[in-house]
N, C-alpha and C positions, 0 to 999 in steps of 0.2 A: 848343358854345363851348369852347375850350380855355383855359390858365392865364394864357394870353398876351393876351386880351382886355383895349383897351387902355380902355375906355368905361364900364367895371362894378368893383366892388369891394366887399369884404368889408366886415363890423363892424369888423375888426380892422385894413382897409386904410383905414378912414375917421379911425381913430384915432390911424393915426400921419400921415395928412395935415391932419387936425384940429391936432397936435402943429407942423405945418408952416406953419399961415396959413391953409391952406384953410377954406368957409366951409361949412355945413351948406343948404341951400336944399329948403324944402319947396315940395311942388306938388303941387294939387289936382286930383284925378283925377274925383273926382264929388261934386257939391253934397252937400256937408254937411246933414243933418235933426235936428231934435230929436225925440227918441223918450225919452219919460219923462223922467228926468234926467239920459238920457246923448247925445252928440252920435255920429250917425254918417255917415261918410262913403267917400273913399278919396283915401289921400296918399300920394304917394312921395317919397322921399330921394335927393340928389344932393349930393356933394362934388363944390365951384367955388373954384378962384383966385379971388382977392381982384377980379381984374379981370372976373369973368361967365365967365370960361374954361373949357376944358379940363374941364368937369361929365362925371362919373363915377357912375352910377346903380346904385344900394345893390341887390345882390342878396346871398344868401340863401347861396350857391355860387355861386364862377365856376365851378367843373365843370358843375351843373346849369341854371345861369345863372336863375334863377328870381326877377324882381323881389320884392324887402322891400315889399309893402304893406302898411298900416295903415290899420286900419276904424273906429278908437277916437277920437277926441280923446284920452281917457286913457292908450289904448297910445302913442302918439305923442307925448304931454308924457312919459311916462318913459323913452321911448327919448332922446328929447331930455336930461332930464337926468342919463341916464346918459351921453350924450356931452359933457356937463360945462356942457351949455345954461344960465343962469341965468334967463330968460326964455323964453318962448314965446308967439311972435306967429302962429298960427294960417290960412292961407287958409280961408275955407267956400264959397269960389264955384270952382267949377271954370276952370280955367287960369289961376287966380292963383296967385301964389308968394312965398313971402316969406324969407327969408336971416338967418341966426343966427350967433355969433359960437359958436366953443365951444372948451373947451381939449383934449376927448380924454381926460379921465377925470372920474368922476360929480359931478356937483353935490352940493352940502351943503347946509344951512340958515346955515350958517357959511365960505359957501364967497365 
């Protein structure tokens, strides 16, 4: 894939569409389990227009084009609040998804 890929985007491209309206929309790639006391599963990220649009899936590199997966619940709420998430509404069933509001830079406690 080259730079021009219209369908994929960076950390850094999600953050200034984040900045734009766009919405964060997670989706579950594989049932979530609990293992000890930590949750795992597999989720990917897509930035969508406000209207379900135009989704752009969070890879790693557009040169190497390499979907962003996350195996955590906890990698994923702090990616989440590093893109300025105040909440985190979670899917654990595979091909659920659920939509965040975020502003594009990190959450506080005071945020």
């Amino acid at each position: 894939m080259d730079g021009a890929t219209p369908n994929v985007i960076t950390e850094d491209g999600l953050r200034d569409l984040l900045s734009k309206g766009y919405l964060i929309e997670v989706s579950c790639k594989q049932t979530a389990e609990k293992r000890h006391n930590s949750w795992y599963g597999s989720w990917v990220v897509y930035a969508v227009a406000v209207d379900g649009q135009d989704a752009k899936m969070l890879v790693t590199s557009r040169s190497v084009f390499k979907l962003r997966v996350f195996k955590t619940i906890v990698g994923l709420v702090s990616f989440l609040a590093d893109m300025g998430c105040l909440s985190a509404n979670i899917p654990l069933i595979a091909g659920r998804r659920e939509r965040h509001e975020a502003s594009g830079s990190p959450a506080t406690a005071t945020s």
